[in-house]
C-alpha positions in Angstrom: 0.0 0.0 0.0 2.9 2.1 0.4 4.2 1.4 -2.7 0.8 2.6 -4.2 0.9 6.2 -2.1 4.6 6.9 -3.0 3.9 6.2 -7.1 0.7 8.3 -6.6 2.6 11.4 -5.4 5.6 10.9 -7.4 3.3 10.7 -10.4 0.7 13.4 -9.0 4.4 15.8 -9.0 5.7 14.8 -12.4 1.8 16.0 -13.6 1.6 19.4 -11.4 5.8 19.6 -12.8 3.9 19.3 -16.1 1.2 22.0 -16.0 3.3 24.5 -14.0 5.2 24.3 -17.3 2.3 24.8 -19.8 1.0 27.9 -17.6 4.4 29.6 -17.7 4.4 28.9 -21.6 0.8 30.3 -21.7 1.1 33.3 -19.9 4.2 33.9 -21.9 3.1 33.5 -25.0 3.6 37.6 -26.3 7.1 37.5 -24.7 7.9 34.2 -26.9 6.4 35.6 -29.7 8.5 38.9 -29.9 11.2 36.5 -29.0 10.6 33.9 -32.2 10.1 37.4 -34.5 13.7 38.4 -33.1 15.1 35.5 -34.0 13.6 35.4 -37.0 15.0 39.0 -37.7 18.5 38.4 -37.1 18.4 35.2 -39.4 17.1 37.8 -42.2 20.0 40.4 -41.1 22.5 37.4 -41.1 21.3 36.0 -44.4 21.4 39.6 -46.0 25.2 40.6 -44.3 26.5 37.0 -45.5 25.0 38.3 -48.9 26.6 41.2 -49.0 30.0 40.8 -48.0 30.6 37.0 -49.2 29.7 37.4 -52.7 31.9 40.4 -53.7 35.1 40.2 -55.8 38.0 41.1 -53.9 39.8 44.1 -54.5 43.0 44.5 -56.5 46.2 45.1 -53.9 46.7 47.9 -56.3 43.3 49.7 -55.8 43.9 51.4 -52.3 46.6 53.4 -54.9 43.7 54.9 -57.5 41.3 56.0 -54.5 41.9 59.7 -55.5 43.9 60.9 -58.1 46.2 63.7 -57.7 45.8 66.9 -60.0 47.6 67.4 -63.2 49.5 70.4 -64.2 49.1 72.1 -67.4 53.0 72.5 -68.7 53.6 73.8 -71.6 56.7 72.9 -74.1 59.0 75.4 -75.5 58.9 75.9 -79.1 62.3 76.0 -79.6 65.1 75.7 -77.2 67.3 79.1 -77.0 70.7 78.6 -78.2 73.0 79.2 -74.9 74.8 81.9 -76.6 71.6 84.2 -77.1 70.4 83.6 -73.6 73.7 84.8 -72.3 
């Protein structure tokens, strides 16, 4: 008879163990909810950075050299070289 009592409560725990759980679930179900749209967020933000930055060529070694280019000066040529006697 014993026997019988000490399954009974140890079974009568395991069920209250059982629907303490489903309650909390229940009365948490908008806090889950946000939570599961969160997650499901970052997957899309994951997704879209792995996107982004995996699928792009890589640059040149070279190319940090042509980020701006310097300004040319206008020089014009002599017609015709002076002879060093008339510039004297």
């Amino acid at each position: 008879m014993l026997a019988v009592l000490a399954s009974l409560v140890i079974a009568g725990a395991g069920f209250a163990a059982v629907a303490s759980m489903l309650l909390t679930v229940r009365s948490q179900k908008g806090a889950l909810a946000r939570l599961v749209g969160e997650m499901r967020s970052l997957e899309q933000d994951r997704v879209f950075l792995v996107h982004m930055t995996g699928e792009a060529r890589p640059a040149s070694p070279l190319s940090f050299a042509r980020l701006r280019r310097t300004p040319q000066r206008a020089v014009r040529r002599a017609t015709a070289p002076l002879p060093q006697r008339a510039a004297a």
